[in-house]
C-alpha positions in Angstrom: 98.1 -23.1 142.3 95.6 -20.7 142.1 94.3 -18.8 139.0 96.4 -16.4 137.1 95.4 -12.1 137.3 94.3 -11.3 134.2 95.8 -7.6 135.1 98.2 -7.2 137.7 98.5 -3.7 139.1 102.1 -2.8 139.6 102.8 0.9 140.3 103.5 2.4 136.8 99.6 2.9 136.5 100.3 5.1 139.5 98.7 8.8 138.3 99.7 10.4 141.4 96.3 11.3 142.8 96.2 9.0 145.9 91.6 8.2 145.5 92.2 8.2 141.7 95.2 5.7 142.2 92.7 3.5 144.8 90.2 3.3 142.6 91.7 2.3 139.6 93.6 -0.9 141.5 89.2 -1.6 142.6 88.1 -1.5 139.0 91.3 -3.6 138.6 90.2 -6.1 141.3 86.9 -6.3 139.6 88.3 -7.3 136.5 90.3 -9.8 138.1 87.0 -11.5 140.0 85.5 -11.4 136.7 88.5 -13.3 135.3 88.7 -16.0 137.9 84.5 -16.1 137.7 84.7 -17.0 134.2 87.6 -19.2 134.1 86.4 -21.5 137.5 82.7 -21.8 135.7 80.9 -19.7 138.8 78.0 -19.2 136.8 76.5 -16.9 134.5 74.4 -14.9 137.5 78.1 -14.6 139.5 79.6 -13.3 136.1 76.9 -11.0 135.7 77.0 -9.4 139.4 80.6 -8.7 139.1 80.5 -6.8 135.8 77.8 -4.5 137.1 79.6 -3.8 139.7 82.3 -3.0 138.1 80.3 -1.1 135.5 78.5 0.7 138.9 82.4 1.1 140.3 83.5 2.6 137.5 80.8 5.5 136.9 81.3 6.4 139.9 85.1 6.6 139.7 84.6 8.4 136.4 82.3 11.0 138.5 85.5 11.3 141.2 87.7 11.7 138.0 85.4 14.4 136.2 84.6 16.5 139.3 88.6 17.1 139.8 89.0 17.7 136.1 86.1 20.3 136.5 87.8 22.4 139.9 91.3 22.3 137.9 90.2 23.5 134.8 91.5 20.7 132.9 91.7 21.8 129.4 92.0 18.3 127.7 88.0 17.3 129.9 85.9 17.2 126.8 88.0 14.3 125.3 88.6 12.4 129.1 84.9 12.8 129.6 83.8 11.6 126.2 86.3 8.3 126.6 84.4 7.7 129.5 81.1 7.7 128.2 81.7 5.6 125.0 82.9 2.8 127.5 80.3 3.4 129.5 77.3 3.1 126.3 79.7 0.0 125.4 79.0 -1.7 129.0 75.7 -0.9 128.9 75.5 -2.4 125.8 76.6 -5.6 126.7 74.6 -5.7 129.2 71.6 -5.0 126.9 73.2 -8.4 125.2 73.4 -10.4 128.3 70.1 -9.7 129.3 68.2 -9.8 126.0 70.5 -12.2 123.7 71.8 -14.3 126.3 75.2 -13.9 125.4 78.0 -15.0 127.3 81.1 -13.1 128.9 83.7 -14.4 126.8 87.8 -13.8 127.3 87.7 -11.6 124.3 85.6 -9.0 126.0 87.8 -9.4 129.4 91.1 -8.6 127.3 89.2 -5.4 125.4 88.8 -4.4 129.0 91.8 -4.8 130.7 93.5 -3.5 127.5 91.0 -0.4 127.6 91.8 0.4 131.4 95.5 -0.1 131.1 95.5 2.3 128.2 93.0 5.1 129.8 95.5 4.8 132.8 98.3 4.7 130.9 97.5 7.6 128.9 94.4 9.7 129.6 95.1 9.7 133.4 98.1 10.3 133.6 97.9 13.3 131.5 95.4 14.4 134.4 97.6 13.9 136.5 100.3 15.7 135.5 97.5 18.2 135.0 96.6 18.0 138.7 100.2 18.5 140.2 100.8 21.6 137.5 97.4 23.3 138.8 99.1 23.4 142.4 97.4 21.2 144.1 99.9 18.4 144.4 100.2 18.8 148.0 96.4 17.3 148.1 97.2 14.4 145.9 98.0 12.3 149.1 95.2 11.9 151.7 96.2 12.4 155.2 94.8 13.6 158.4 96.5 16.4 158.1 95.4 17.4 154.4 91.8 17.1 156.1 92.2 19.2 158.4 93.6 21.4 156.3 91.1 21.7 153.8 88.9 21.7 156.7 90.7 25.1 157.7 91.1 26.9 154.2 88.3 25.4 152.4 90.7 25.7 149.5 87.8 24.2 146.7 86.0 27.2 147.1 87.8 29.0 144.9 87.4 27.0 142.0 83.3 26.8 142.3 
């Protein structure tokens, strides 16, 4: 039997915004490999690879996130962007800890993420995403060939710039 998730995705995490939606179940995986790294003693350097990956992941998903708040005109991005980068001084932080303090990945700090990703999701993105489908752009919330081509052909983001 192999070791429990510590989150499973399931599709009510879904915000409807197919790259935002892919990116959150790979910040998801991550946590997961840090789960199963911790609880199967892999070692402190393994531990450590996979939370800065996940700490690497998830700027860059909050960059995907922000850029699409920016073109909509999302009215609620000062608060969304400022939750970001309060986890973001709080991973960086524990890095700091790791690094300087020797100080171990413990379960407790695991749970606070999961519970912080769930809620972010659950919450924050979603209201995005609601966001995203109101500001008409719903039919570009699923990639597809054909949505590339499209844009290809009306180079719609140009009129948010």
């Amino acid at each position: 039997m192999g070791t429990p998730e510590l989150f499973a995705w399931s599709d009510s995490y879904t915000v409807g915004i197919q790259e935002v939606d892919e990116q959150h179940q790979v910040l998801v995986s991550l946590l997961n490999q840090l789960h199963v790294a911790i609880i199967e003693h892999h070692g402190k350097a393994t531990s450590r690879e996979i939370l800065d990956r996940l700490a690497e992941y998830t700027r860059t998903h909050f960059l995907l996130e922000e850029s699409l708040m920016r073109l909509t005109h999302y009215p609620g991005f000062d608060i969304h962007k400022q939750q970001h980068e309060e986890l973001i001084k709080q991973v960086q932080d524990l890095q700091h800890k790791l690094d300087e303090e020797k100080v171990a990945i413990t379960f407790e700090l695991l749970h606070f993420l999961k519970n912080w990703l769930a809620q972010h999701i659950n919450e924050s993105d979603k209201r995005f995403g609601a966001h995203f489908k109101t500001a008409g752009l719903s039919q570009y919330a699923n990639w597809s060939k054909e949505v590339e081509t499209t844009m290809k052909k009306k180079k719609w983001w140009w009129k948010f710039w």
